[in-house]
N, C-alpha and C positions, 0 to 999 in steps of 0.2 A: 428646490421645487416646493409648489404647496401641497397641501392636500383637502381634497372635500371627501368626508365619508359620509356615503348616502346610509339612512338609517332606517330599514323598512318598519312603520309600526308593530305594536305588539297586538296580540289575539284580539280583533275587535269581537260584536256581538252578532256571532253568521247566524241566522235562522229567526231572531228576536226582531221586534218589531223598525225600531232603532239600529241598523249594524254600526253606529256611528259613536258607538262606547266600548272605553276598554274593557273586556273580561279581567277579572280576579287575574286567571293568567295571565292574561295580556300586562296587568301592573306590574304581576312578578319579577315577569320576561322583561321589563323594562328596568327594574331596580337592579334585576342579577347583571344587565348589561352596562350602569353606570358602576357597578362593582367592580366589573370586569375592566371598564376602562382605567379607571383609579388603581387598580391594582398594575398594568403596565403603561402606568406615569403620563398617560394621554392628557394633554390639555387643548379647549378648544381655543380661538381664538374669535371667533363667529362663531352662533348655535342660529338657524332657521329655521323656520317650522313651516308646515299648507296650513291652510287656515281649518281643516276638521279636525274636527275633537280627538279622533284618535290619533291623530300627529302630534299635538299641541300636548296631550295628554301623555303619550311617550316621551314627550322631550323634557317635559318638566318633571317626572319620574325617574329617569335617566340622570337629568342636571344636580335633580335635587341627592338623588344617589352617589354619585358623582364626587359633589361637592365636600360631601362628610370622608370622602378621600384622601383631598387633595389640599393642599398648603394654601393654595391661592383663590382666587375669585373663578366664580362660573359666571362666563359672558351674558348677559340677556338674553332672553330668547325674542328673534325677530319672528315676525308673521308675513308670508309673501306667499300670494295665492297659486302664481305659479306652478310651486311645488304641489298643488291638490291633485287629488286621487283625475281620473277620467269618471265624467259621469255615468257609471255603472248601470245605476237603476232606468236613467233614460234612455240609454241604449238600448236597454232590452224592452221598453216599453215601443220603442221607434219601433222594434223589430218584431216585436210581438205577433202579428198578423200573417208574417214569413215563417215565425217558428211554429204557428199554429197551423201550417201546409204540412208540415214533418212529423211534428207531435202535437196531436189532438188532446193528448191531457197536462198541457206544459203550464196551463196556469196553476192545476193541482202543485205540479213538482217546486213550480216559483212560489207557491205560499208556504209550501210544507220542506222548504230548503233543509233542513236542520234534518231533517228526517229520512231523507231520500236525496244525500250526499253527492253521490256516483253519477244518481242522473241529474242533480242541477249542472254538476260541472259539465256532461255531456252536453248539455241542451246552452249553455253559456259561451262555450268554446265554441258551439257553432256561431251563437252570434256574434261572437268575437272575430271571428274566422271575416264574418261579412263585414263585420264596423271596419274592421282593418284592412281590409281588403281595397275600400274605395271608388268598389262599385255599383252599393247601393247607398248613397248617400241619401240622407233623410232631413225634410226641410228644418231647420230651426232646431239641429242636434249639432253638437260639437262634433267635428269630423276628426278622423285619426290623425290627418298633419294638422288640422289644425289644434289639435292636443298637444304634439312632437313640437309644434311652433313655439307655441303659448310655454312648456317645458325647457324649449330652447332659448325663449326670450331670457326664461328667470337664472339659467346658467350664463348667458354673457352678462346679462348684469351684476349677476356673482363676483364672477373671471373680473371684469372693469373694474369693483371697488375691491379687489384682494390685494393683498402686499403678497411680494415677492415669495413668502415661506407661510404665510397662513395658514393654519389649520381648521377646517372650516366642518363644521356638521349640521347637514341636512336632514331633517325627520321627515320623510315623505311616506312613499306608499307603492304597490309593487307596479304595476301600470308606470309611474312616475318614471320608475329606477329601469323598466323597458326600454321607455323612450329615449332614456339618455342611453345608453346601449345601442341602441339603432344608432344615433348621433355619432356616439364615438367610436365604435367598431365595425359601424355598415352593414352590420347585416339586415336581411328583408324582415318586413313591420312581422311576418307572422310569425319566423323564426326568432323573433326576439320573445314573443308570447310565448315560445317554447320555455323560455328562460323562465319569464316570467310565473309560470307557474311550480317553478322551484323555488322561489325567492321564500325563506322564513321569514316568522315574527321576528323583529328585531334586529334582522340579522345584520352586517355590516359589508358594505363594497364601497372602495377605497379610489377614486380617481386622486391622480397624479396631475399640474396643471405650470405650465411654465407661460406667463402671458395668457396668450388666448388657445394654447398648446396645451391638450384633453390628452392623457391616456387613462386606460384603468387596470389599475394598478391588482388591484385583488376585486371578487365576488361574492359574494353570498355566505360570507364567514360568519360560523356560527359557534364557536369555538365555546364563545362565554354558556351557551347552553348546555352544550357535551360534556362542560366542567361538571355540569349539577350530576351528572350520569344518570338523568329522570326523563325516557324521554315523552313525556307528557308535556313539557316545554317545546319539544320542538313541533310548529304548527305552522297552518299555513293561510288561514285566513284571520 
């Protein structure tokens, strides 16, 4: 069988004006994890990337880590949009006017993220709760299947140019690595966002793939962090 390991970004920049660069940690987190693969003899055969910075930037951190490993070549890194984050920022902008019925000072808490942690995620998860839900859809916003689609397309196309045993690494992002979870294991869009807000920097989930035949193999390993025994590594946005 092959395997695709989805690779969730490392610590982007939450609160800063930009969230679309790696933090200092977030490099780290990405160098300790092509350490870690080199050290158990991982080679990829494909390396993918979404086209934002913080994916493209993990992976070439990772490879580049990686490669001072390992005997052989590190595959190029492709770019396929696909694998992109879900539009985050427009979601909550579509929704804004809903969240502003619940909480009167939500655009306070959305400027000043970095500061008042607990209730951005509060006030996010609701919107999340709606975007996912599918019944307040919003004109000229990406909608939740049509994210799971667009996600879904760039997995068979994956599956259709893999050989038999490839080993295939994916740098996406946690949204991404949701939808392919609903895909493969069926469970409902919200319960997968359950997951999703476990997902670490970095961390690694393992599908198993024979043909057009999905299973997942392992989730959310974060082993190569637990090594450093620091856990200021382990993060979540």
């Amino acid at each position: 069988m092959g395997s695709i390991y989805l690779i969730r970004h490392g610590q982007a920049s939450f609160g800063a004006e930009n969230y679309d660069v790696l933090s200092p940690l977030g490099l780290r987190q990405s160098l300790v994890l092509g350490d870690y693969l080199g050290e158990l003899g991982i080679r990829f055969d494909r390396c993918i990337s979404g086209e934002l910075n913080r994916q493209q930037d993990t992976a070439r951190a990772t490879l580049d880590s990686l490669f001072k490993r390992c005997d052989g070549a590190v595959p190029n890194l492709e770019i396929d949009g696909a694998f992109n984050e879900f539009p985050a920022d427009e979601v909550i902008r579509a929704h804004m006017p809903d969240l502003l019925e619940v909480e009167p000072n939500a655009l306070h808490i959305l400027r000043n993220a970095a500061g008042h942690r607990g209730e951005f995620q509060r006030l996010f998860s609701y919107v999340i709760r709606r975007w996912v839900s599918g019944e307040h859809e919003k004109e000229g916003l990406e909608s939740w299947q049509g994210f799971v689609e667009r996600v879904e397309a760039g997995l068979k196309r994956l599956l259709l140019e893999a050989k038999q045993t490839d080993r295939v690494a994916v740098f996406t992002s946690g949204g991404t690595i949701t939808a392919l979870l609903q895909l493969i294991i069926g469970v409902p869009p919200i319960k997968a966002f359950e997951l999703n807000w476990q997902i670490v920097n970095t961390s690694l989930s393992q599908l198993k793939f024979r043909a057009e035949e999905v299973t997942l193999a392992s989730f959310n390993s974060r082993a190569h962090l637990d090594l450093q025994k620091n856990p200021e590594l382990i993060t979540y946005r």
